[in-house]
N, C-alpha and C positions, 0 to 999 in steps of 0.2 A: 870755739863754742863748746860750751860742757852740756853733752846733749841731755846727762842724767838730770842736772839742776832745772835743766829748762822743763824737764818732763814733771818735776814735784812743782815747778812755779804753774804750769798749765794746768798742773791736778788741782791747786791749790785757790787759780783764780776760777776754776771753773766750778769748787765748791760754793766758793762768797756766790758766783751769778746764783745759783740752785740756792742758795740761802733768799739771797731776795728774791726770787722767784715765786718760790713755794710762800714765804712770810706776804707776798703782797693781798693776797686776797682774803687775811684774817678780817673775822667779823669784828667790828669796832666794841668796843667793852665802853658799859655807860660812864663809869668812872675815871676813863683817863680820855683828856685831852686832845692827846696826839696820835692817838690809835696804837694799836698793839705791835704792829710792823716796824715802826720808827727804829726801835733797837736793834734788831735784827737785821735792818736795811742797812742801817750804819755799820754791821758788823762786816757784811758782806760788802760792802765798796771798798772798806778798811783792806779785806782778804785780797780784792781784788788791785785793789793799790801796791798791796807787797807784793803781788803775785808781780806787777808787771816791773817792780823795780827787780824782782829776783831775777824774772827773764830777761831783761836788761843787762844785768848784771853777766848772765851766763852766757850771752850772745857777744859780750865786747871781748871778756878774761879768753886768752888762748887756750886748748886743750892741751891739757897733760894726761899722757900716759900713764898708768900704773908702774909704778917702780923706776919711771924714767926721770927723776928727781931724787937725788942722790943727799941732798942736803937735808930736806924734809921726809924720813919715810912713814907710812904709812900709819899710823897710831893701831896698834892691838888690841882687838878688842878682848878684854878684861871683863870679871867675875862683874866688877862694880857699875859695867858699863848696860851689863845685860840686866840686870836686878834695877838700874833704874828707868830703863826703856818698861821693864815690865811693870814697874810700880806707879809711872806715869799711865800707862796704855792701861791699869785697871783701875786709877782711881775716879773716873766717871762710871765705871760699873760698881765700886763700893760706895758714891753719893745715893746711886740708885735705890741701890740695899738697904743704906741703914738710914738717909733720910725721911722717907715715911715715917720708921721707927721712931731715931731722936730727933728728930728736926733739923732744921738750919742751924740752928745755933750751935748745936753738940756737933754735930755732924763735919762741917766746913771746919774747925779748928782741927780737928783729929785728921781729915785728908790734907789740908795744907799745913800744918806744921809737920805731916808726918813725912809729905812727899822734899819738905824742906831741909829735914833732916836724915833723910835718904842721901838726899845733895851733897846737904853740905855738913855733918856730920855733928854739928851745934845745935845743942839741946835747947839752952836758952835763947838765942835768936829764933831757933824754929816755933817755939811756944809762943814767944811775940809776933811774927809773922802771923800765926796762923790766927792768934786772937783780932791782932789789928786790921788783918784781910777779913775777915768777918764781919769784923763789925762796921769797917767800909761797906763791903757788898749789901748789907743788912738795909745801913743805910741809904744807900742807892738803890736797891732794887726794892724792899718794900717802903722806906718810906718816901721818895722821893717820884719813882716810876710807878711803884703801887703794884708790883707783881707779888701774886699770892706763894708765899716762900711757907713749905712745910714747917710745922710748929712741932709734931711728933710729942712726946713727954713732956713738952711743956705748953700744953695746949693751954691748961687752967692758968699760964701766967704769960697768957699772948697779950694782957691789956696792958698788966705790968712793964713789960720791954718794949714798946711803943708810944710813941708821943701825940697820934693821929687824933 
């Protein structure tokens, strides 16, 4: 048993429960359907579902010791390994920032093509990435679910880029 995996699958299923917990008792919004929870419920069973294949996971694989595996050792952690733990761990604090300002739409292409090619060092892939994850999200979260997604700078052409 790998008691560390099991400790992040327990942190992890006990976040999704606290997700639907807290999302159950939103006030219903006149405009959608299926209430404002639905998403968030589905998030947290999602979390909770991996949580328990990961605990699963960590309960069956034998413990290994540190350094008592001769074949595999340990991977180093590296300049590039820290710089992307950090560049993950702030880009929900730089949507916060500058989404008010530019909006969704400016905003989501610059954090995920930038977080993309943090990764994986490709310019052009991370530019399509970040366009084509946008304009998915775009379309699913405000046209499709109807969440009100910042416009920021491009307020005066919020009619233009919707089809509603």
């Amino acid at each position: 048993m790998q008691l560390g995996q099991l400790g992040v699958a327990g942190g992890f299923g006990l976040l999704g429960a606290t997700i639907i917990v807290n999302t159950a008792g939103l006030a219903p919004v006149a405009h959608i359907e299926f209430g404002p929870a639905l998403f968030p419920t589905i998030v947290g069973w999602i979390m909770i579902a991996l949580a328990a294949l990961a605990a699963f996971d960590a309960v069956r694989s034998p413990a290994v010791e540190v350094g008592a595996s001769e074949e595999e050792p340990p991977e180093p952690l590296d300049r590039h390994r820290i710089i992307l733990f950090a560049v993950f761990g702030a880009a929900p604090l730089i949507y916060v920032a500058l989404a008010p300002v530019l909006g969704f739409l400016l905003t989501m292409p610059i954090i995920v093509g930038g977080l993309a090619f943090v990764a994986s060092g490709k310019l052009g892939r991370s530019i399509l990435l970040g366009l084509g994850l946008t304009a998915f999200l775009h379309i699913v979260f405000y046209q499709v679910l109807r969440v009100t997604l910042p416009w920021g700078v491009l307020t005066n052409y919020a009619g233009v880029l919707t089809w509603r």
